[in-house]
C-alpha positions as CSV (number, residue, x, y, z in Angstrom):
1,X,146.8,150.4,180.1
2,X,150.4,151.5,181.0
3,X,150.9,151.8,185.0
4,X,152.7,153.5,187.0
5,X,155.7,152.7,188.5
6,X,154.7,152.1,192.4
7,X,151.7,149.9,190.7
8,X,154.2,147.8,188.5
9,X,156.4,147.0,191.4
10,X,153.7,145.6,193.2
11,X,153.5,141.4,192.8
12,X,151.3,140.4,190.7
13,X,149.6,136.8,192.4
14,X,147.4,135.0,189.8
15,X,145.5,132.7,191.5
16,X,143.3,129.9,190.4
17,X,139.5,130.7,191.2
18,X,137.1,132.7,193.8
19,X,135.5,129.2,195.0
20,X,132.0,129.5,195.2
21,X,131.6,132.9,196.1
22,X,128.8,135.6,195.3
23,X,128.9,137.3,191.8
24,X,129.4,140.1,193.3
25,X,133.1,139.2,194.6
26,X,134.2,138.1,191.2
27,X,136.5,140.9,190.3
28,X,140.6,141.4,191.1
29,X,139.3,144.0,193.6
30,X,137.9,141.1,195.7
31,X,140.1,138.0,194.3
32,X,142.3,136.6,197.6
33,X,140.1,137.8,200.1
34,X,139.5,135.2,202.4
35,X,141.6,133.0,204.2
36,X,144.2,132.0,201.3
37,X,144.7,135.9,200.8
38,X,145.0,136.4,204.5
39,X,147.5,133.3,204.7
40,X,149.8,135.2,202.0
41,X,149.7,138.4,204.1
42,X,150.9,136.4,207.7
43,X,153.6,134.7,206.2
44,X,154.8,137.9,204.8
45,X,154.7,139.6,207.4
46,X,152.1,142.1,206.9
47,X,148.7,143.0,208.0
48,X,145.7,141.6,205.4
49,X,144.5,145.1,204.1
50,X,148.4,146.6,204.0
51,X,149.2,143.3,201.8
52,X,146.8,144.3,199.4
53,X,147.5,148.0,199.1
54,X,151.3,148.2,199.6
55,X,152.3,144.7,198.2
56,X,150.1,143.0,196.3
57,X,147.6,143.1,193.8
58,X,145.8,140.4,192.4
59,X,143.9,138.3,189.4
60,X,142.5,134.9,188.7
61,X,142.8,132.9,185.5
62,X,138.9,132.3,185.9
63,X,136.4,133.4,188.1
64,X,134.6,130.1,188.8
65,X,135.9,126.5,189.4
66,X,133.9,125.1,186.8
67,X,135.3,127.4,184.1
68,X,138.7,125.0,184.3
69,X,136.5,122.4,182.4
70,X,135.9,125.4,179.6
71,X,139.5,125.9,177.2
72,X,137.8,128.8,175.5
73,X,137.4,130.7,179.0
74,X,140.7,129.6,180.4
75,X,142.6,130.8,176.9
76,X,140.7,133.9,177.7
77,X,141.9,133.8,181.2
78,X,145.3,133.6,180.1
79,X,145.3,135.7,177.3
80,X,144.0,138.3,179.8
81,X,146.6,137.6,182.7
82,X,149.1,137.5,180.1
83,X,148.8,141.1,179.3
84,X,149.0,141.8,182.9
85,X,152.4,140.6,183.1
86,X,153.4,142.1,180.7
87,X,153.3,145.2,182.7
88,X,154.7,143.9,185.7
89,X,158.1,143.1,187.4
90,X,157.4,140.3,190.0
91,X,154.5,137.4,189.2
92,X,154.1,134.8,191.5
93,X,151.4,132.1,190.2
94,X,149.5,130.6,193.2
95,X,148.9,127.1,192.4
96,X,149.1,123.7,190.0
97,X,146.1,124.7,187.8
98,X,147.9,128.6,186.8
99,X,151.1,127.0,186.7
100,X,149.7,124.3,183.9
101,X,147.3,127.1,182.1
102,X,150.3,129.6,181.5
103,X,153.0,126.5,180.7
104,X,155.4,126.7,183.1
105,X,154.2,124.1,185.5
106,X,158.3,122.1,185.2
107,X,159.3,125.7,187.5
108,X,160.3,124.6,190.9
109,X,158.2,126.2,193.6
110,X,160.0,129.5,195.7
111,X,161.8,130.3,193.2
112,X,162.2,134.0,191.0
113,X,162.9,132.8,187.4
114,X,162.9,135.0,184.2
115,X,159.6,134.9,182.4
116,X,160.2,132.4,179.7
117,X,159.3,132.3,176.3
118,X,155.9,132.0,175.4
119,X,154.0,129.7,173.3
120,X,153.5,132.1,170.8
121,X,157.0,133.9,171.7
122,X,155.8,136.1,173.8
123,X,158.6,137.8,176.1
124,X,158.2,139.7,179.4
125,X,160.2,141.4,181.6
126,X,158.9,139.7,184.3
127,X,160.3,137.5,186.8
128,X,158.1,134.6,187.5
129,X,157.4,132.1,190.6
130,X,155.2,129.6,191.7
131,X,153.7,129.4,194.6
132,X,152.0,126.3,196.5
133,X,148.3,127.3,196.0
134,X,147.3,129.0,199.7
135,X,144.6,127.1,200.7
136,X,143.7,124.8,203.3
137,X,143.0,122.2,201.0
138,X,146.4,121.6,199.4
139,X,148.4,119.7,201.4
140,X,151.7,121.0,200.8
141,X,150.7,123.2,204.1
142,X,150.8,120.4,206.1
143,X,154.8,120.1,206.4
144,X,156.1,122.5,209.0
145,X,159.5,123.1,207.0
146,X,157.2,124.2,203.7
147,X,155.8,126.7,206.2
148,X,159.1,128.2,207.0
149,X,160.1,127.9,203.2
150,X,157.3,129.8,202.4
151,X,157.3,132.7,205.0
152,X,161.2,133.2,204.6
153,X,160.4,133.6,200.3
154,X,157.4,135.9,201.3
155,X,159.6,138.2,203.2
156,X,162.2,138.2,201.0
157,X,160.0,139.2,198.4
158,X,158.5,142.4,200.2
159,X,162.0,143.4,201.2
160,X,162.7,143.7,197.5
């Protein structure tokens, strides 16, 4: 699938799971929907449905937490997300778990970085950053100054 041009500048955020939703919610169309999505729109400044529309679109590795204990499904996951990328300008990869599945967990958080080689050489044109996972389990969210470090690299990011 090649996509357009509006669609390719939109950030890609690959996120790490849909919790313990319904079936019916596993699909991009719903991933980020609750309060970690509606975290990601507030620090960037935008309304939760104009994130996802305007800004934004969205995947997960895998589609339940218990599929991290399965390597076939997460090499399927990436394999998957990978091809994504591939077609896409900005990726930011929301947590430890997609950081450590698609090997660039030694990135420093907040920061754009050129997508790097592969594992099977695989380039992009992609530029790549991690992101804290948004949810109000991780405690990175509990320091004040990593809430200002996040909103300001938010904003930045929809301004570009």
């Amino acid at each position: 699938m090649t996509l357009g041009e509006s669609e390719r500048r939109k950030i890609l955020l690959v996120g790490e799971d849909f919790g313990n939703s319904l079936a019916q919610y596993h699909s991009n169309k719903y991933a980020l929907t609750g309060q970690s999505g509606q975290r990601i729109a507030t620090l960037a400044g935008l309304s939760f449905p104009e994130a996802y529309v305007r800004v934004f679109d969205r995947t997960n590795v895998v589609t339940r937490p218990v599929d991290w204990d399965d390597r076939d499904a997460v090499a399927h996951g990436v394999e998957r997300v990978m091809s994504m990328i591939a077609e896409r300008d900005r990726v930011m990869l929301l947590g430890r778990r997609v950081a450590a599945a698609l090997e660039v967990l030694d990135m420093c958080l907040l920061e754009w970085k050129s997508w790097p080689s592969w594992r099977d050489g695989t380039t992009v044109s992609a530029t790549v950053a991690r992101f804290p996972h948004p949810s109000g389990r991780n405690r990175w969210w509990n320091e004040l100054g990593n809430i200002e470090l996040a909103r300001a690299f938010l904003k930045n990011a929809v301004k570009s």
